[in-house]
N, CA, C and O of each residue as an XYZ file, in Angstrom:
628
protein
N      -7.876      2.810      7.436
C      -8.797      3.912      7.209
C      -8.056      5.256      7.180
O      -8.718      6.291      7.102
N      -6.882      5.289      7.231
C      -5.928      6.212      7.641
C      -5.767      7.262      6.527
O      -5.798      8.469      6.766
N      -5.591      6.734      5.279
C      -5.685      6.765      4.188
C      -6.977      7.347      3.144
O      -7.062      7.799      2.002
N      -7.863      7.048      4.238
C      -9.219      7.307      3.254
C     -10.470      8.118      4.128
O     -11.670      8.240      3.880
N      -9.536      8.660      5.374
C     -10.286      9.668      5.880
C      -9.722     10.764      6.007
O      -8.538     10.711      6.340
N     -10.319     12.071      5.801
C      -9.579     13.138      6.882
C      -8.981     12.878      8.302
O      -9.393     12.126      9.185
N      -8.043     13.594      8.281
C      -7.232     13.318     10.099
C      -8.529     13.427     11.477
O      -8.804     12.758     12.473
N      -9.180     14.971     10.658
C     -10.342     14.944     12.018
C     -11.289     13.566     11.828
O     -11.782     13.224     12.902
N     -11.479     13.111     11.233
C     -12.408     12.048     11.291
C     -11.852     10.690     11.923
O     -12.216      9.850     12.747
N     -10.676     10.965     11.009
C     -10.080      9.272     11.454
C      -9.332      9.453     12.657
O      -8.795      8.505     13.231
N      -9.253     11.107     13.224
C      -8.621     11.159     14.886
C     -10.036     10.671     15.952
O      -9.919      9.883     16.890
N     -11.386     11.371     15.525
C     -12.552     10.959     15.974
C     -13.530      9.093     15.954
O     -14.403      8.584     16.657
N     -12.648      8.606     14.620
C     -13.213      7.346     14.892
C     -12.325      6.339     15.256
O     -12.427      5.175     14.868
N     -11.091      6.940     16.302
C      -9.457      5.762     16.392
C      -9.985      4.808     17.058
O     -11.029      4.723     17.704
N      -8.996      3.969     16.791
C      -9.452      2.637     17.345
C     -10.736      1.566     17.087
O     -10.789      0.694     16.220
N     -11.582      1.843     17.932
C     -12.852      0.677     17.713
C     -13.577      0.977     15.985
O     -13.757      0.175     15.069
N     -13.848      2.395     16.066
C     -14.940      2.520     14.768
C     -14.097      2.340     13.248
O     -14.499      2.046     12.122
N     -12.867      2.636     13.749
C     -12.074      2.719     12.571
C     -12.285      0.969     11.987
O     -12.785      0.491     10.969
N     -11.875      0.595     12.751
C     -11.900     -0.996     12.699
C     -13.355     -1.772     12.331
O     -13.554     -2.783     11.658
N     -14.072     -1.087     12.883
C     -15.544     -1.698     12.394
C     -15.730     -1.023     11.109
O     -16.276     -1.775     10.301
N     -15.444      0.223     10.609
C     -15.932      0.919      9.501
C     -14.943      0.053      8.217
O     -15.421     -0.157      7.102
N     -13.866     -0.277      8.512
C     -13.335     -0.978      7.715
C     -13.352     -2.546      7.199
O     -12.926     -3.181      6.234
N     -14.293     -2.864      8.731
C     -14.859     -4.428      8.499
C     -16.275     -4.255      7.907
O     -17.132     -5.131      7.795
N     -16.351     -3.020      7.569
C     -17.683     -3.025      7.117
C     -17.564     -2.826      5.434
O     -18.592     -2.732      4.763
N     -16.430     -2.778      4.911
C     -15.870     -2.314      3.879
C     -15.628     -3.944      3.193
O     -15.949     -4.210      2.035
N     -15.215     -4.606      3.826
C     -14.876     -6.266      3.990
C     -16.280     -6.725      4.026
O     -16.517     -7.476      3.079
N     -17.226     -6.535      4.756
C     -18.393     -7.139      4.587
C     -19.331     -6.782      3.715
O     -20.240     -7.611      3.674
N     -19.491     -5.724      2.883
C     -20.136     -5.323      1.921
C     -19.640     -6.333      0.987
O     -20.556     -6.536      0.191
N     -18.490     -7.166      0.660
C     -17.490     -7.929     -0.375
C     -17.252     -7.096     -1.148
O     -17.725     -7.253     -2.273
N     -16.731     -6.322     -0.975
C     -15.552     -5.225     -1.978
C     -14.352     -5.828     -1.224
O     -14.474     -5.699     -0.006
N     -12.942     -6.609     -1.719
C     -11.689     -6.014     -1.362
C     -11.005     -5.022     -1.233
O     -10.729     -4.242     -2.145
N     -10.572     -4.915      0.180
C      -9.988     -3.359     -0.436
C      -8.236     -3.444      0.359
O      -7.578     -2.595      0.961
N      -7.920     -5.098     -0.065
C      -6.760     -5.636     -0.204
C      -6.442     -7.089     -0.527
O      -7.335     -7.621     -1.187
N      -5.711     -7.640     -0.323
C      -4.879     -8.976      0.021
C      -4.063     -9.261      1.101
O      -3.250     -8.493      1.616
N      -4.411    -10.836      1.543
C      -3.438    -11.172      1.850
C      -2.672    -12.354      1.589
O      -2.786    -13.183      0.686
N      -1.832    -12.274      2.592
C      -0.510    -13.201      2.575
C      -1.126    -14.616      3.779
O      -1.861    -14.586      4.766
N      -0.526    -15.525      3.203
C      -0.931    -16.817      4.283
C       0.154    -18.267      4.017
O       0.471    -18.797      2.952
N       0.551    -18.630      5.473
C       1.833    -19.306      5.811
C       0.581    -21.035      5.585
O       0.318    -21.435      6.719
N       0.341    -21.355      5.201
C      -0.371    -22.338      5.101
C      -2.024    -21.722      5.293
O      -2.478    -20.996      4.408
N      -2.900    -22.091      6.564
C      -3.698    -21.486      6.678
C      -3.947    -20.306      7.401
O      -5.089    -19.858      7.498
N      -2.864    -19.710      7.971
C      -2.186    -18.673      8.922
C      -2.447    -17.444      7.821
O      -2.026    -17.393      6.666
N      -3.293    -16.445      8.550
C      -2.538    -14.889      7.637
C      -1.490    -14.148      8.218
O      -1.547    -13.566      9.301
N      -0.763    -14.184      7.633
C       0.852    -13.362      8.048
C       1.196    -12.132      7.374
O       2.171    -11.468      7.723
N       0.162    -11.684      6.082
C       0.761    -10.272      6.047
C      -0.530     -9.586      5.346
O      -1.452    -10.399      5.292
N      -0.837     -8.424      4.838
C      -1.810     -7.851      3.901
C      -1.072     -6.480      3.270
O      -0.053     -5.834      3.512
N      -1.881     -6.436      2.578
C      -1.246     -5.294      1.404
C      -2.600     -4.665      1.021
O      -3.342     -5.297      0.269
N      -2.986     -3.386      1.522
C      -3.743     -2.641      1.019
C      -3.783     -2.114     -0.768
O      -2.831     -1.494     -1.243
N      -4.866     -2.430     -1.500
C      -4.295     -1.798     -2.513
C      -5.875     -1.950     -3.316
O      -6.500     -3.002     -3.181
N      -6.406     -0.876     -4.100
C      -7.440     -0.315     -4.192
C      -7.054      0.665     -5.674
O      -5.918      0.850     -6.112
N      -8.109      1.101     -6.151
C      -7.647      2.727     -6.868
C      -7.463      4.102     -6.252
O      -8.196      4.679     -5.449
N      -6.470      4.451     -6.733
C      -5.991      5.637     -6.084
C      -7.241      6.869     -5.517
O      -7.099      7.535     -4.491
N      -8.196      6.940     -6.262
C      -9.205      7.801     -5.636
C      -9.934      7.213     -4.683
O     -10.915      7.895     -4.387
N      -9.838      6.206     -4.085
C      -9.946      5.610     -3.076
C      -9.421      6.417     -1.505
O      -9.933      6.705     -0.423
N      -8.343      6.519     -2.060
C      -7.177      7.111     -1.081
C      -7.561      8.656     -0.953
O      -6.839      9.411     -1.603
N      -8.519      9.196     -0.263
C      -8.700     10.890     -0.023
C      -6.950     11.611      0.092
O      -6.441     12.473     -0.624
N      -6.394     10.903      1.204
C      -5.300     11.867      1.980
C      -3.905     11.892      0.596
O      -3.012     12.725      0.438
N      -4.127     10.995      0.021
C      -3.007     11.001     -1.280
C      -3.358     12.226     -2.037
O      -2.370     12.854     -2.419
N      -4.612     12.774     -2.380
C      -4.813     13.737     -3.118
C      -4.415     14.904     -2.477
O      -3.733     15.768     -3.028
N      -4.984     14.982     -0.863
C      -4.513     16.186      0.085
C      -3.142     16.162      0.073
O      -2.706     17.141      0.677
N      -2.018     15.232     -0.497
C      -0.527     15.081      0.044
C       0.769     15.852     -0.711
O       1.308     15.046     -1.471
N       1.131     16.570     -0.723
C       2.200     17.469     -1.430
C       3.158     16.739     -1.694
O       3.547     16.892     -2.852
N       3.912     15.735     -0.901
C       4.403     14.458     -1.800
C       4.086     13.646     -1.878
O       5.053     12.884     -1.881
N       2.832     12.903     -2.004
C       2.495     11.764     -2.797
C       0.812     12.819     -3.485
O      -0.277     12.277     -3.294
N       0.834     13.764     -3.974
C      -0.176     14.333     -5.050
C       0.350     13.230     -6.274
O       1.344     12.515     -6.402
N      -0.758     13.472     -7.012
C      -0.784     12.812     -8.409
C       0.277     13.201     -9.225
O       0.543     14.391     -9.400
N       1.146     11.942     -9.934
C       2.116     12.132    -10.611
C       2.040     13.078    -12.393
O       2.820     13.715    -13.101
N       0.623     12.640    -12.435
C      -0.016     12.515    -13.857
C      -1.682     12.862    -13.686
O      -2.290     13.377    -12.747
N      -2.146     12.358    -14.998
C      -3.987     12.140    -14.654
C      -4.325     10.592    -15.501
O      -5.305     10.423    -16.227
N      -3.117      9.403    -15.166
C      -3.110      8.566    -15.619
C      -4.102      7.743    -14.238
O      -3.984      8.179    -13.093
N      -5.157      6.399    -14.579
C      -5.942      6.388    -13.599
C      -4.674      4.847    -13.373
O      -4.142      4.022    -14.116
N      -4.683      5.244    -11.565
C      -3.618      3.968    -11.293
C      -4.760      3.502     -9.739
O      -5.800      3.782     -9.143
N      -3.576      2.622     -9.764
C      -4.099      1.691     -8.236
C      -3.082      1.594     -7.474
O      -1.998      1.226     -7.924
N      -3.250      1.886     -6.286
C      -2.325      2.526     -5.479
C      -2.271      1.458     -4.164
O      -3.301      1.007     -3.663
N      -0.486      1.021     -3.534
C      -0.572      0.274     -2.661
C      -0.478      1.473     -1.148
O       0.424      2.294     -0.983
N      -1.387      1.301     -0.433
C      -0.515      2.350      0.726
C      -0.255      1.919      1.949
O       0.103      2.750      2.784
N      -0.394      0.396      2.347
C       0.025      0.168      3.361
C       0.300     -1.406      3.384
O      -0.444     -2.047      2.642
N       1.433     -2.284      4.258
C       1.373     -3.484      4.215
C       1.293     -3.623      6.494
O       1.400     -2.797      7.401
N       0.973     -5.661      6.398
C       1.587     -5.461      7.819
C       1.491     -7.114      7.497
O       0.607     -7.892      7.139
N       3.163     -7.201      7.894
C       3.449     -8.371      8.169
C       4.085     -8.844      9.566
O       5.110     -8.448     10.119
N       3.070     -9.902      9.997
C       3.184    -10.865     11.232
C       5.203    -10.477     11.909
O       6.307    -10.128     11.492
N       4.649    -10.781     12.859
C       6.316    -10.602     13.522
C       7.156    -11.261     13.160
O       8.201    -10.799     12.702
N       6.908    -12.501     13.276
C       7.456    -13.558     13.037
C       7.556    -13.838     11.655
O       7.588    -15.066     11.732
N       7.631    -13.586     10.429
C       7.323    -13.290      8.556
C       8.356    -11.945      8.432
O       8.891    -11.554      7.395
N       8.451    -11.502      9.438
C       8.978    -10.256      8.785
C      10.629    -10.604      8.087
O      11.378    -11.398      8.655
N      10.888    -10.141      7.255
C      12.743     -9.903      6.745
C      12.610    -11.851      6.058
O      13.571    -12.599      6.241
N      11.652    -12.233      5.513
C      11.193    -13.322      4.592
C      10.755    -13.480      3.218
O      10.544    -14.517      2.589
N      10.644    -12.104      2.820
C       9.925    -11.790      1.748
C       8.495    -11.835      1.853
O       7.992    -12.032      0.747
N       7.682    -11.727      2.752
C       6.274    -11.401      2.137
C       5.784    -10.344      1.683
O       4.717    -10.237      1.079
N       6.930     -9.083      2.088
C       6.176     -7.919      1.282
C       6.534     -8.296     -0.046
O       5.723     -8.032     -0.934
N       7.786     -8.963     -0.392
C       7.447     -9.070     -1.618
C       6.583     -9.887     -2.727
O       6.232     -9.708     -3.893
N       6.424    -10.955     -1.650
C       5.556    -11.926     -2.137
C       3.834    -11.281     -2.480
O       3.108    -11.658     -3.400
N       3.563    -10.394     -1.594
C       2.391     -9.522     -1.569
C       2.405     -8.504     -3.057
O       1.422     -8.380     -3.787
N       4.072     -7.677     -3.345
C       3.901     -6.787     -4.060
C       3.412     -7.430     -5.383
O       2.626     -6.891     -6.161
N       4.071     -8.852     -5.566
C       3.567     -9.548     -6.804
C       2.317     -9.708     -6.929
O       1.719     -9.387     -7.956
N       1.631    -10.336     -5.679
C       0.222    -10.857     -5.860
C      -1.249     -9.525     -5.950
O      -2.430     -9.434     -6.283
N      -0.181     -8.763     -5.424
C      -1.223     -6.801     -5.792
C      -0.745     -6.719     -7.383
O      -1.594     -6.065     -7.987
N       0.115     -7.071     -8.100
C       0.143     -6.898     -9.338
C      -0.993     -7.645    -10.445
O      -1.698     -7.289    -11.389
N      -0.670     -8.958     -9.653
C      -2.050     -9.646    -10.343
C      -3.200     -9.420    -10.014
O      -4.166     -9.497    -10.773
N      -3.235     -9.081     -8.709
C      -4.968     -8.584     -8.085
C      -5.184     -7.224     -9.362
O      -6.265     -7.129     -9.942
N      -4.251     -6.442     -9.610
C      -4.487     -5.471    -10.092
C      -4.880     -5.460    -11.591
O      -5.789     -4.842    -12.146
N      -3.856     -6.397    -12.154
C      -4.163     -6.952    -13.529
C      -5.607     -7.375    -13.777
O      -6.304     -6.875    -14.660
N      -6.033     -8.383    -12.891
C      -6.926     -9.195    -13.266
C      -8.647     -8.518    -12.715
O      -9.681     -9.150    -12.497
N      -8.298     -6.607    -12.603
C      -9.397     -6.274    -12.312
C      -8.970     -4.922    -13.572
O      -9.390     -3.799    -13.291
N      -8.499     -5.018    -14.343
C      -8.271     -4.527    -16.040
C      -7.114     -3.213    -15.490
O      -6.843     -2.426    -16.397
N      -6.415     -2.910    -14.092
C      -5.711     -1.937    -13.990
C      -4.651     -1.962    -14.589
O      -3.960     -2.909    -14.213
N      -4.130     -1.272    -15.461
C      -2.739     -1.041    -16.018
C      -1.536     -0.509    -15.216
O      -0.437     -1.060    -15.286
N      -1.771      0.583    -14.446
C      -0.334      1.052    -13.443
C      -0.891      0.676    -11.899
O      -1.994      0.786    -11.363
N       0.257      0.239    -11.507
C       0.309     -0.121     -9.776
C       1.085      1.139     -9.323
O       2.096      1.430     -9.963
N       0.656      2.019     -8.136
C       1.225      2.783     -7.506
C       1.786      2.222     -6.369
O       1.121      1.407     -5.730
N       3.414      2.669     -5.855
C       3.016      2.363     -4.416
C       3.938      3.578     -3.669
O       4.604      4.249     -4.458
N       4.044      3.923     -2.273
C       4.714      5.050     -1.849
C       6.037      4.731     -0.445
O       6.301      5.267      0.632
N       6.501      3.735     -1.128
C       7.491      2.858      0.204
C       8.429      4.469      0.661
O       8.492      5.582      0.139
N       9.053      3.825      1.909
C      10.272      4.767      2.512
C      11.237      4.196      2.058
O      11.409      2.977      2.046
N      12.156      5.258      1.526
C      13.369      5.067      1.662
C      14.383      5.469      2.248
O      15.014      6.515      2.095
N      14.683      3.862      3.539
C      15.135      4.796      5.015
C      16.833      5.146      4.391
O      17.489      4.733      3.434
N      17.122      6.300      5.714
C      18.057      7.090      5.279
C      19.188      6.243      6.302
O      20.124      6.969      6.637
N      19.251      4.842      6.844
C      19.482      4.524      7.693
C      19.757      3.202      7.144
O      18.877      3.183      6.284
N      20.398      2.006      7.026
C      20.307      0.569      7.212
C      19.175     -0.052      7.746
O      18.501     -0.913      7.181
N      18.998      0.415      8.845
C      17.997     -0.274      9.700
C      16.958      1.245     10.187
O      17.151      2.427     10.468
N      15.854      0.322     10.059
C      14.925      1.531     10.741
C      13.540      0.579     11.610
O      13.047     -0.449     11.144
N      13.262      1.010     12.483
C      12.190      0.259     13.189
C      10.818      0.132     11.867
O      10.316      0.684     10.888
N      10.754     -1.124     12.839
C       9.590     -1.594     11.637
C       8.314     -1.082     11.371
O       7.514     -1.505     10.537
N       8.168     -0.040     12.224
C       6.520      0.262     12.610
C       6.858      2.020     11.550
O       6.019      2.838     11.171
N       8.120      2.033     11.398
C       8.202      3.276     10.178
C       7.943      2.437      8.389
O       7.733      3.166      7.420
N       7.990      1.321      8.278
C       8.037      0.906      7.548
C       6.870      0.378      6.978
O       6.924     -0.474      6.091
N       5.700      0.872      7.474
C       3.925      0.301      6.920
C       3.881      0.552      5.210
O       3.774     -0.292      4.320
N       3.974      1.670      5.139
C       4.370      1.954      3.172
C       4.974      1.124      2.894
O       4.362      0.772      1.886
N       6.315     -0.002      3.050
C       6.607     -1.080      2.505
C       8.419     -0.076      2.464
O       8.501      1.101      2.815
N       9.426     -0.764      2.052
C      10.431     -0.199      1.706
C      10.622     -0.379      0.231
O      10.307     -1.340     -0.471
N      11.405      1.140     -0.203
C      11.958      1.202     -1.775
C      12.178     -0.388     -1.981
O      11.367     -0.943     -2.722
N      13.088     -1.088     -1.460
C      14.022     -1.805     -2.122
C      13.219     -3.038     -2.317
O      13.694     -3.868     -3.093
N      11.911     -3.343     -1.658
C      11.220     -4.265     -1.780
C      10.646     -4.217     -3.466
O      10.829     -5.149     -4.250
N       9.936     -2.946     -3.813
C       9.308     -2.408     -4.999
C      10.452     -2.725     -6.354
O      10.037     -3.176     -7.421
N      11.776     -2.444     -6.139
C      12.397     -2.378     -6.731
C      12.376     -4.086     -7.429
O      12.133     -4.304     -8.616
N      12.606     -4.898     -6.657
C      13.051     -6.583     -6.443
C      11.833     -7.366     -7.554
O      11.992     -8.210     -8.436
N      10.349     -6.515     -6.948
C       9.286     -6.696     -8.101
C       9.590     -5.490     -9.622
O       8.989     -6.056    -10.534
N       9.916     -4.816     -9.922
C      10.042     -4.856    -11.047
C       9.215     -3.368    -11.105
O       8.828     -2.889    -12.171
N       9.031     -2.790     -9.931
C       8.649     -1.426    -10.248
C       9.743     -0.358    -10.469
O      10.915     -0.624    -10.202
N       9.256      1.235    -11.109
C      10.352      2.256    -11.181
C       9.647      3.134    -10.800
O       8.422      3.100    -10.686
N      10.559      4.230    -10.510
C      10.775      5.236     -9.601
C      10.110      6.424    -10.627
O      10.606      6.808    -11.687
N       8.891      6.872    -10.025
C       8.704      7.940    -11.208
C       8.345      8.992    -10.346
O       7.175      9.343    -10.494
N       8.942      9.566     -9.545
C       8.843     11.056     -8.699
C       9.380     10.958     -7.108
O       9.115     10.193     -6.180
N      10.005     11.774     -7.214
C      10.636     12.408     -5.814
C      10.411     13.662     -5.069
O      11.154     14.642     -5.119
N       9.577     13.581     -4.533
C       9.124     15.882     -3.896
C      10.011     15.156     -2.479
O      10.567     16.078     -1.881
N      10.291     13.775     -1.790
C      10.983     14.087     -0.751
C      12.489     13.336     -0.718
O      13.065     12.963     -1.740
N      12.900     13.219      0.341
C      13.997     12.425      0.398
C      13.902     10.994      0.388
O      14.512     10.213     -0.343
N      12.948     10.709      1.412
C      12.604      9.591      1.707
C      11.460      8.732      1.494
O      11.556      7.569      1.883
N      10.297      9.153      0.888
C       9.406      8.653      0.061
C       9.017      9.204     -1.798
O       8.215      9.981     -2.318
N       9.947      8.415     -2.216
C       9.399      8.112     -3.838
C       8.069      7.845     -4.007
O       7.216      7.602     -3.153
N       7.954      7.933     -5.542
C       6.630      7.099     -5.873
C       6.994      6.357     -6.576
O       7.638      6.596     -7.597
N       6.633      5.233     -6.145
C       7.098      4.090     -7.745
C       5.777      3.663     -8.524
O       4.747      4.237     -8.172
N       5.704      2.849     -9.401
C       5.016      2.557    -10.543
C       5.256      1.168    -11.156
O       6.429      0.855    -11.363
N       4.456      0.454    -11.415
C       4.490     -1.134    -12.234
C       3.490     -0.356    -13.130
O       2.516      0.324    -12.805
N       4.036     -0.665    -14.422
C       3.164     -0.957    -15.603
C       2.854     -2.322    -16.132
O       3.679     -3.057    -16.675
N       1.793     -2.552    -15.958
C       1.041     -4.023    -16.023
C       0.879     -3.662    -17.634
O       0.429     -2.626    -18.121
N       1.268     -4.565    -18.150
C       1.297     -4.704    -20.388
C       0.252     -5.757    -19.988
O       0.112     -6.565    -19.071
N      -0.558     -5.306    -21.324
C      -1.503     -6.001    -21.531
C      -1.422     -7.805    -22.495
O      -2.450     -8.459    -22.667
């Protein structure tokens, strides 16, 4: 919900409401992601929606709109402890490509870090990392910081 509220709101509904307001988002049956699953286990998810979805992306001086091209935007993953450094973000970035395709979207947004470091704790890493985006077949189409790009999949029809 982090993403799709103002700070005062989503500082006012932390924790419990955030979580219900977003299972309530799930229970209406709108997706407003995917996930990942080790057999019948879920081990990771990938938020990913249309970008006007996302309020705080529009408020964001580096991740504002690249264009006024209409995209779908990934802004957050979380994979299981035990999954992590396995590939499911990437296994996810593919399957948000087809989620995305197969609901007529042409560009995939997403806004990974790119740590300035080898290693960086994992809990900086919810946006997903550059190098994951890269591996699927996205490019780099804007930089306002050091460490978060915007990348882009163009889904051909």
């Amino acid at each position: 919900m982090w993403w799709k509220l103002p700070n005062k709101d989503f500082e006012r509904m932390k924790g419990e409401s955030n979580r219900q307001a977003q299972k309530s988002v799930v229970d209406s049956g709108h997706a407003p992601g995917i996930l990942a699953y080790a057999g019948d286990e879920p081990v990771g998810w990938c938020a990913v929606e249309p970008r006007g979805v996302y309020s705080r992306l529009a408020r964001s001086r580096i991740l504002k709109p690249v264009d006024d091209e209409m995209v779908w935007s990934i802004t957050c993953f979380f994979v299981a402890r035990d999954y992590r450094r396995r590939g499911v973000t990437v296994a996810l970035l593919r399957a948000a490509v087809g989620h995305v395709a197969g609901r007529g979207g042409k560009i995939l947004e997403g806004y990974p870090t790119e740590p300035r470091k080898e290693k960086m704790p994992d809990v900086f890493a919810y946006t997903g990392l550059a190098s994951a985006f890269r591996k699927v077949g996205f490019v780099e189409v804007a930089r306002r910081s050091e460490t978060r790009p915007i990348f882009r999949f163009y889904i051909e029809s």
